[in-house]
C-alpha positions in Angstrom: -7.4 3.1 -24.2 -7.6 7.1 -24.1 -9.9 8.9 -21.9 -13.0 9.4 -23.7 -15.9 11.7 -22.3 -18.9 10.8 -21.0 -20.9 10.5 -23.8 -18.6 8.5 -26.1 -18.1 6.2 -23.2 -22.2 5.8 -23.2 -21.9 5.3 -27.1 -19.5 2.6 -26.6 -21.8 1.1 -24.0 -24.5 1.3 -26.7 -22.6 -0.4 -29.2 -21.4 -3.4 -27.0 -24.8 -4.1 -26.0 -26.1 -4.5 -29.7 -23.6 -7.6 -29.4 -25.4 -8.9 -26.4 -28.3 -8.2 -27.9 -28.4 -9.9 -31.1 -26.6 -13.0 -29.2 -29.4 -12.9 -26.8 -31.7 -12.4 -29.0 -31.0 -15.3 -31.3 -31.4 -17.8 -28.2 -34.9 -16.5 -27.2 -36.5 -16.6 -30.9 -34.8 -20.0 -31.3 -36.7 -21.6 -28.2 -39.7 -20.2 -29.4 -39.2 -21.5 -33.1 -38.4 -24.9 -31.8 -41.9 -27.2 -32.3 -41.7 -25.6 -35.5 -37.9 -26.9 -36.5 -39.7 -30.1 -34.7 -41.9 -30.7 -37.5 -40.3 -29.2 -40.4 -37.2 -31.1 -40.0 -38.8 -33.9 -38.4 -36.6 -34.2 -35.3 -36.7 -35.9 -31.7 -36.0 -34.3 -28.6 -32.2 -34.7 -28.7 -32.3 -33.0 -31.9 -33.7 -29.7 -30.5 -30.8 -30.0 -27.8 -28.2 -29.8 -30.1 -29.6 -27.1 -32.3 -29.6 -25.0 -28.7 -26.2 -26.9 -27.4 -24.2 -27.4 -30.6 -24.5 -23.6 -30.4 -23.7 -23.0 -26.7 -21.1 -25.8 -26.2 -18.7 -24.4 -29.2 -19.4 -20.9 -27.0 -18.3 -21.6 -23.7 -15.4 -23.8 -25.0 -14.4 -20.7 -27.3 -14.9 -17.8 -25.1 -11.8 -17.5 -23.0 -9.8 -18.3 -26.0 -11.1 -15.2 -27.6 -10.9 -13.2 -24.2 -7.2 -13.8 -24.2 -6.9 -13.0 -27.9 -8.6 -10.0 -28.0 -6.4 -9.1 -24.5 -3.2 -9.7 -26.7 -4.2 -8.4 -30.4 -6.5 -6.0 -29.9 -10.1 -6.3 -28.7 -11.8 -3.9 -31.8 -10.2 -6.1 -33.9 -11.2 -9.5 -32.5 -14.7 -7.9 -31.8 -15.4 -6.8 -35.1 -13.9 -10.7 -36.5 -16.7 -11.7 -34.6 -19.5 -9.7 -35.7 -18.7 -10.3 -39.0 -18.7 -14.5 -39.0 -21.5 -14.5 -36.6 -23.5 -12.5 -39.4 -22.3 -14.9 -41.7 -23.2 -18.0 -39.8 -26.9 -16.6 -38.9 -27.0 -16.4 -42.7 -26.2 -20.0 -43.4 -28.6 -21.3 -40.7 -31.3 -19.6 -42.3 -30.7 -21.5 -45.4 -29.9 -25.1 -44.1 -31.6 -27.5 -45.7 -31.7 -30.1 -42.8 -30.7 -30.4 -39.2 -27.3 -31.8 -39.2 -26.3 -28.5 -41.6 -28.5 -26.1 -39.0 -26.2 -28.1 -36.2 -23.0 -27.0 -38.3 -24.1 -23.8 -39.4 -25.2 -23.1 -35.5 -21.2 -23.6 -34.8 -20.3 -21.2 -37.2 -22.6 -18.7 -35.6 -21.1 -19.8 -32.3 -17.7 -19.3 -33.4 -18.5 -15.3 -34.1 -20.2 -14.9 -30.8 -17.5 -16.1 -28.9 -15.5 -13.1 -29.8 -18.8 -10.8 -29.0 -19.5 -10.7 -25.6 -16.8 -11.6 -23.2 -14.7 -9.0 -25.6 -17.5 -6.3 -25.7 -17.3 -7.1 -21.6 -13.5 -6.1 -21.4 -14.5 -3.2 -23.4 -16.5 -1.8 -21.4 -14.8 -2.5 -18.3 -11.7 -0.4 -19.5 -14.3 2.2 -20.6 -15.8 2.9 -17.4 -13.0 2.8 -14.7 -15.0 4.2 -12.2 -16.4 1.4 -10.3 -19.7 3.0 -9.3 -20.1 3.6 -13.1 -19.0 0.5 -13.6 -22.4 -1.5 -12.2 -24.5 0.7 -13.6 -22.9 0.4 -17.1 -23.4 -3.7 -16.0 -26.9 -2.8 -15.2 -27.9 -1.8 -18.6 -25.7 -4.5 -20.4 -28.1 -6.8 -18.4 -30.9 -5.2 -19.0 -30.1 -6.1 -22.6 -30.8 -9.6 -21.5 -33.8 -8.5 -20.5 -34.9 -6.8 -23.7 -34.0 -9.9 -26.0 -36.2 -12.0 -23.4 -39.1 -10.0 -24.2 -38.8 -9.4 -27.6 -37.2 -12.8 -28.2 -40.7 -14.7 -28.1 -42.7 -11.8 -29.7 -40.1 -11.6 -32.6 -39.8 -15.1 -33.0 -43.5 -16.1 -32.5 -44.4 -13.5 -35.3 -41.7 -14.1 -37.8 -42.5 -18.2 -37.5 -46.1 -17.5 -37.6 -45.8 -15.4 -40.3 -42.9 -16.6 -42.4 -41.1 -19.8 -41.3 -38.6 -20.4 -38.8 -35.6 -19.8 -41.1 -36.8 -15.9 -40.8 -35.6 -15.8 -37.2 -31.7 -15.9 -38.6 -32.8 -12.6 -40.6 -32.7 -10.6 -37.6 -29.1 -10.8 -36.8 -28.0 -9.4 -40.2 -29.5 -5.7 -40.0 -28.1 -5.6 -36.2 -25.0 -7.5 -36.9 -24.0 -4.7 -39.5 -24.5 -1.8 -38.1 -23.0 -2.5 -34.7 -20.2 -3.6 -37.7 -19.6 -0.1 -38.7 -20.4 1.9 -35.8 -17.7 -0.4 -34.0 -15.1 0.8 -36.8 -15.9 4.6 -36.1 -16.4 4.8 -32.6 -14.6 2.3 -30.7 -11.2 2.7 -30.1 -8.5 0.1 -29.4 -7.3 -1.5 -26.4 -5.2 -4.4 -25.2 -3.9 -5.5 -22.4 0.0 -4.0 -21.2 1.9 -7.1 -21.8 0.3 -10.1 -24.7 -0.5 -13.4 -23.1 0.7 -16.4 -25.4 -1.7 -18.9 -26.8 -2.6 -22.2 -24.6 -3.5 -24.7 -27.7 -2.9 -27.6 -25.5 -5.3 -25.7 -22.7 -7.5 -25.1 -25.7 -8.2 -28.8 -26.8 -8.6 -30.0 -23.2 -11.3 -27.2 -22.4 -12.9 -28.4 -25.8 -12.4 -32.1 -25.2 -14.2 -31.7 -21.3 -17.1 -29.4 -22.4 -17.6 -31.7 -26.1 -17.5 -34.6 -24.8 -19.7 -34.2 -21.4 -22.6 -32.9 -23.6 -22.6 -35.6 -25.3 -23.2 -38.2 -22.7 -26.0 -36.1 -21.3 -27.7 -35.5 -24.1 -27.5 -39.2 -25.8 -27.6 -41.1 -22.6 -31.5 -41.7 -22.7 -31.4 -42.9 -26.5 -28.3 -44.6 -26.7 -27.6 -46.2 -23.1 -24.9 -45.7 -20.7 -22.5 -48.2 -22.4 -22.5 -46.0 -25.5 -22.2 -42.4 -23.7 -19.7 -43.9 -21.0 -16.6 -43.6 -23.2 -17.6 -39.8 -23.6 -17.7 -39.4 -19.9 -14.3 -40.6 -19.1 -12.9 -38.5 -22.0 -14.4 -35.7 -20.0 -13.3 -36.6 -16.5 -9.6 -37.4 -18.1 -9.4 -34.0 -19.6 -11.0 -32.2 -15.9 -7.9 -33.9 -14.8 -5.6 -32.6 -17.2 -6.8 -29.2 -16.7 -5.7 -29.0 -13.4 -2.9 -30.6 -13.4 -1.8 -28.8 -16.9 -3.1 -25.3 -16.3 -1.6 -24.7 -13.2 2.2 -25.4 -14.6 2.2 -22.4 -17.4 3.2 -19.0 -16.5 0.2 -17.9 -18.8 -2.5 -20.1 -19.0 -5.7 -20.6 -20.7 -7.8 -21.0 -17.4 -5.8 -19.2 -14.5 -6.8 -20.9 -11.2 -5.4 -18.2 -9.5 -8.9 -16.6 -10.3 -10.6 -19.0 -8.1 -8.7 -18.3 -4.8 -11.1 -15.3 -4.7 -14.4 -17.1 -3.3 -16.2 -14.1 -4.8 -15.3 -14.9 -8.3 -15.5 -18.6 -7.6 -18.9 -18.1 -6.2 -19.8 -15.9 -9.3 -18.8 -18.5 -11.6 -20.8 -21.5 -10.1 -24.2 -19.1 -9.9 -23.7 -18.2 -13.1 -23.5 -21.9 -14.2 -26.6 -22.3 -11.7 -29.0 -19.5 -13.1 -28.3 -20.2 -16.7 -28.8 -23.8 -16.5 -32.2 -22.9 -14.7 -32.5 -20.6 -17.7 -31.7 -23.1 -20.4 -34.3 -25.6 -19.0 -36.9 -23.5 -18.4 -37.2 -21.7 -21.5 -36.8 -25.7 -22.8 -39.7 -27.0 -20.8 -42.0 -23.9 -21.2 -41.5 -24.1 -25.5 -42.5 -27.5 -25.8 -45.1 -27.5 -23.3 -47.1 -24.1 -24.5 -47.1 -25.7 -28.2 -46.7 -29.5 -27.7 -49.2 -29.7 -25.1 -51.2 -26.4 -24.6 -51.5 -26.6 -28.9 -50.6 -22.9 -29.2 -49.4 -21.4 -32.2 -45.6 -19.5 -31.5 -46.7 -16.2 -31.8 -49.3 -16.7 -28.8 -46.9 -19.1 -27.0 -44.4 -15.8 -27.0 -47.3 -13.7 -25.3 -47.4 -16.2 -22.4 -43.3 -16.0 -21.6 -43.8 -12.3 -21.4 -44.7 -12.7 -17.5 -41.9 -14.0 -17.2 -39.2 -11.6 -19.8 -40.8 -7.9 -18.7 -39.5 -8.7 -15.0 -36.3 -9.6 -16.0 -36.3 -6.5 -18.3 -37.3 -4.1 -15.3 -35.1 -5.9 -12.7 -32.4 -5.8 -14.4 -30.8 -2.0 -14.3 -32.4 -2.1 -10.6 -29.9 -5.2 -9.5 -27.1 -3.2 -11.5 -27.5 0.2 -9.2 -28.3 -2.4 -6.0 -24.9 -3.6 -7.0 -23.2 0.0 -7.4 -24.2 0.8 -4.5 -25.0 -1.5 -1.6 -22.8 -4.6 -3.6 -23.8 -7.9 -4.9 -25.4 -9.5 -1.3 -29.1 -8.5 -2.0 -29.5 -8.9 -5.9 -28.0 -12.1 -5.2 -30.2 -13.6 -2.5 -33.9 -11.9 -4.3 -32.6 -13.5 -7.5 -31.7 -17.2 -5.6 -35.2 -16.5 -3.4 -37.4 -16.1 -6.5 -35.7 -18.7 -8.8 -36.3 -21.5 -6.2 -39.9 -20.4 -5.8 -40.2 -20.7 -9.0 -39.5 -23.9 -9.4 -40.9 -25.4 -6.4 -44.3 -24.2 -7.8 -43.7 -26.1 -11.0 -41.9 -28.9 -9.1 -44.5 -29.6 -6.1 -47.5 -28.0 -7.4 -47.5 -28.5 -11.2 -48.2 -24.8 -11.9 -48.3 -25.2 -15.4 -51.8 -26.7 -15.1 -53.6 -23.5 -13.6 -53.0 -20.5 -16.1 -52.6 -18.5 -12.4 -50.0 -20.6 -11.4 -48.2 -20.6 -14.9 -48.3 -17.1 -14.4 -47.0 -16.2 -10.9 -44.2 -18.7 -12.0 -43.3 -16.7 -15.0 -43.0 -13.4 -13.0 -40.9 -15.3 -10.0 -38.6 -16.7 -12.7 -38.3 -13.3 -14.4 -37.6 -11.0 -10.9 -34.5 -13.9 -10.4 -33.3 -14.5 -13.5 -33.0 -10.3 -13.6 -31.2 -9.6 -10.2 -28.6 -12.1 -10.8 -26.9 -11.5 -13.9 -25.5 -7.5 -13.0 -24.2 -9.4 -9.7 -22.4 -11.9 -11.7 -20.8 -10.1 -14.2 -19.5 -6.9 -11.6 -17.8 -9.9 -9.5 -16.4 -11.6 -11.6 -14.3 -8.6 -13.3 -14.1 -6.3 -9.9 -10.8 -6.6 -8.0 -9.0 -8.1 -11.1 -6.3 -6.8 -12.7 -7.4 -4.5 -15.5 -4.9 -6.6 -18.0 -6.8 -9.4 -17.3 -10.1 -8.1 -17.7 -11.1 -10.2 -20.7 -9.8 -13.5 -19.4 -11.9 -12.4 -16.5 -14.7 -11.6 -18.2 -14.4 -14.5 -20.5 -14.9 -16.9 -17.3 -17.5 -15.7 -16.4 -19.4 -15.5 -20.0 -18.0 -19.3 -20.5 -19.6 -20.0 -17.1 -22.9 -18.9 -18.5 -22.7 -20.8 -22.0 -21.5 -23.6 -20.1 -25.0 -23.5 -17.7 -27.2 -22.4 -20.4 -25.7 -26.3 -22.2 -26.2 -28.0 -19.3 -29.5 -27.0 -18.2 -30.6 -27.8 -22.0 -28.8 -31.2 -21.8 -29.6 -32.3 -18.1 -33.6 -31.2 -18.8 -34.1 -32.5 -21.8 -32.3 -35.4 -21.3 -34.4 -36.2 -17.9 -37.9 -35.1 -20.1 -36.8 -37.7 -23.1 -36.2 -40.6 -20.3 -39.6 -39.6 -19.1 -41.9 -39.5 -21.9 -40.3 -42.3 -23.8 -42.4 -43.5 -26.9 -45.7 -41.6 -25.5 -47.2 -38.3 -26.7 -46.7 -35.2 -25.2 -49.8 -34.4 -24.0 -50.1 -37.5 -22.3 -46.9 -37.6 -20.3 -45.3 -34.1 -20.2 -46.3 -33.1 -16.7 -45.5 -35.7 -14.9 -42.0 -36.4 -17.3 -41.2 -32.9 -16.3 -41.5 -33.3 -12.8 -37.7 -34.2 -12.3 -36.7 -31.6 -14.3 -38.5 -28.7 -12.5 -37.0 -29.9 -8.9 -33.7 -29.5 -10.7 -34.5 -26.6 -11.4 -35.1 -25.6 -8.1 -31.8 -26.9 -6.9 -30.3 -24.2 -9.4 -32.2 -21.5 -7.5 -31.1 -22.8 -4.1 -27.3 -22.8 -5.6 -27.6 -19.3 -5.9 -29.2 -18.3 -3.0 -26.8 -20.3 -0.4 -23.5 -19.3 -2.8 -24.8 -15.5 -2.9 -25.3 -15.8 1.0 -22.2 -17.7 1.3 -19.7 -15.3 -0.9 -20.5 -12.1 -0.4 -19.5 -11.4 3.3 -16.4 -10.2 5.0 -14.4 -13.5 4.8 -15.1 -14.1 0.8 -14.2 -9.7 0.4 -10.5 -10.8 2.0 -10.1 -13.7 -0.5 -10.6 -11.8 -3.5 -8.3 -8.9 -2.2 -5.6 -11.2 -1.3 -6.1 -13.4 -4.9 -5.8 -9.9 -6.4 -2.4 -9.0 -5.1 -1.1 -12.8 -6.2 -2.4 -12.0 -9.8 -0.9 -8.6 -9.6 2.6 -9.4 -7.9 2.7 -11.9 -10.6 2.5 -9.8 -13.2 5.0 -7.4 -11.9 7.2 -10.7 -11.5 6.7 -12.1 -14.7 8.9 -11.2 -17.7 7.6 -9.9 -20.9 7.2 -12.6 -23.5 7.5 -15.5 -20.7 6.1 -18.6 -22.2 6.1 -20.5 -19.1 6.7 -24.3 -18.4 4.9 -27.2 -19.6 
């Protein structure tokens, strides 16, 4: 990539984050728009988890695929592939005529954002070389998050109150396109040095573990463990391939290299942690502001904005914490507040008390915005720049794969609880469970955060660094490796 001056790089930056943002985005005004798909497509629980996790699932098992495509082809190219079918996917969903089409339709979508971020991450990470410049560059890209957070709700309250939910979809096309054509006359190509070959058989195993798992989570409570249980060893067969598979190609899909560094390993399970606490909480809060509470979306929106304006504000100020002192304290205020969070829920059933409700919005929103800036700098510091976007494709996959779980755990544990009753009957008390897990997500990333960002785990990643590096040097060009 050629050495482009300050304000192009910024421009870039700019551009990357409308990406994030309309991916983002589309999350937030879905959870909101939820009790409405509810009724209008008359669905149960498990139906509302797969129009989040069909979604998220076909993410994470895509994303280091396209990181490692975009690596070897070019990442404009695969970057603008994605814009372009994720536009056309949001499209389709706002015109499916029933769920098992908005299920498919959500896959299509999830196909084009698989190419958005993690790419749009590499991107930027060969932008802005300067470390320093770096974080803050991650700042705002997570302050994005922020920003769909609190417009999320708003937007999606106003366009389902006003329109239908099918309106939320519109959103992505206006956004979608015009990051479309500044990408074509702004951004400029990149790959890496030397193309990494495809891993199909890496692939379909990563699919195969992710797919399958999902499914016995979410269908468990309906269907029974005798029906999910074939689903479960699928996915504990294919774990096992992984590593045994992954390990024997000279360029793999997943390189477990990666996790010698207990930085980057330690990034990858909080990441995995906070968006699985992020997945059910935004679950939970949806159906139990207009299932139980009876609001309407657009004043259900008002009440998550506790908790999205934190994470919009503490977002940049964990990305400069990062540049500058490193990832120790945004991590441990982020791990602090989420498990406060829940515990309040969990123990004290805050969502009874408006006050409590609120003060565990605003503790959810000051964690979930200090931890992503330390997540993504780790994850991609130290690395080798040629590998940036399998790096950064890790660490986005680690998020999807969270965000699925949380959604699939939670709402599996809340269908198991309320059964055959109402809502407002049962919802507290068939949330319980699912708030204490919760809270076992915050605690992940406050011991992992304490745990991996001393001296010891700042030795692993150097020394995992010069493996990756020596064997690149080693390695000759067009090696296919060994199977």
């Amino acid at each position: 990539m050629p050495e482009l001056s300050h304000r192009h790089r910024l421009l870039v930056l700019a551009i990357c984050c409308m990406s994030l943002l309309i991916v983002s985005l589309d999350n937030t005004v879905l959870n909101v728009a939820l009790p409405s798909m509810q009724r209008d497509l008359h669905t149960t629980t498990s139906g509302l988890q797969w129009t989040i996790d069909a979604y998220t699932l076909v993410l994470a098992s895509l994303l280091m695929l396209a990181g490692s495509t975009a690596d070897r082809i070019g990442r404009k190219r695969v970057f603008m592939a994605g814009l372009v079918i994720f536009s056309i996917g949001s499209l389709l969903c706002s015109l499916a005529p029933n769920l098992s089409l908005l299920v498919v339709f959500r896959m299509v979508q999830a196909i084009g954002g698989s190419m958005l971020n993690p790419v749009a991450m590499s991107i930027i990470t060969n932008t802005f070389t300067d470390a320093r410049e770096r974080a803050r560059a991650i700042g705002v890209w997570g302050a994005v998050v922020g920003i769909s957070m609190a417009a999320g709700p708003l937007v999606g309250g106003l366009l389902v109150q006003s329109v239908s939910w099918r309106s939320i979809f519109w959103i992505n096309l206006p956004v979608g396109l015009a990051a479309l054509l500044l990408t074509l006359r702004f951004v400029p190509e990149s790959r890496a040095p030397k193309a990494r070959r495809p891993d199909p058989i890496g692939q379909l195993l990563v699919i195969a573990l992710f797919g399958s798992l999902t499914y016995a989570i979410i269908e468990a409570p309906a269907s029974g463990a005798t029906t999910v249980a074939p689903f479960a060893v699928i996915a504990l067969v294919a774990l096992l391939g992984l590593l045994r598979y992954e390990p024997r190609r000279a360029e793999p899909l997943i390189d477990l290299r990666f996790f010698r560094s207990a930085p980057f390993s330690g990034a990858t399970v909080i990441a995995i942690s906070a968006f699985a606490a992020l997945g059910g909480f935004l679950f939970l809060s949806t159906l139990y502001l207009q299932n139980v509470r009876g609001l309407d979306a657009l004043h259900a929106g008002l009440w998550m904005l506790p908790m999205a304006a934190p994470t919009f504000l503490c977002a940049p100020l964990s990305g400069r914490l990062v540049g500058t002192r490193g990832p120790r304290l945004p991590l441990l205020v982020a791990g602090t507040a989420m498990t406060a969070s829940g515990v309040l829920f969990a123990a004290f059933d805050a969502e009874t008390s408006n006050t409590t409700l609120l003060i565990g919005y605003v503790a959810f929103g000051i964690g979930f915005g200090f931890v992503n800036a330390p997540i993504t700098n780790t994850a991609v510091s130290g690395m080798p720049r040629a590998q940036a976007g399998v790096a950064a494709a890790v660490a986005s996959t680690s998020r999807q794969l969270g965000q699925t779980l949380g959604v699939a755990v939670v709402g599996a544990v809340l269908a198991s609880g309320i059964g055959s009753s109402s809502y407002r009957d049962t919802f507290v008390s068939a949330a319980r469970p699912g708030w204490w897990i919760l809270t076992a997500c915050g605690l992940a990333v406050l011991l992992l955060g304490l745990l991996t960002s001393g001296r010891w785990a700042h030795r692993t990643a150097e020394r995992a660094a010069e493996t990756l590096q020596s064997a690149e040097i080693r390695q000759p060009a067009g090696a296919s490796g060994r199977a």
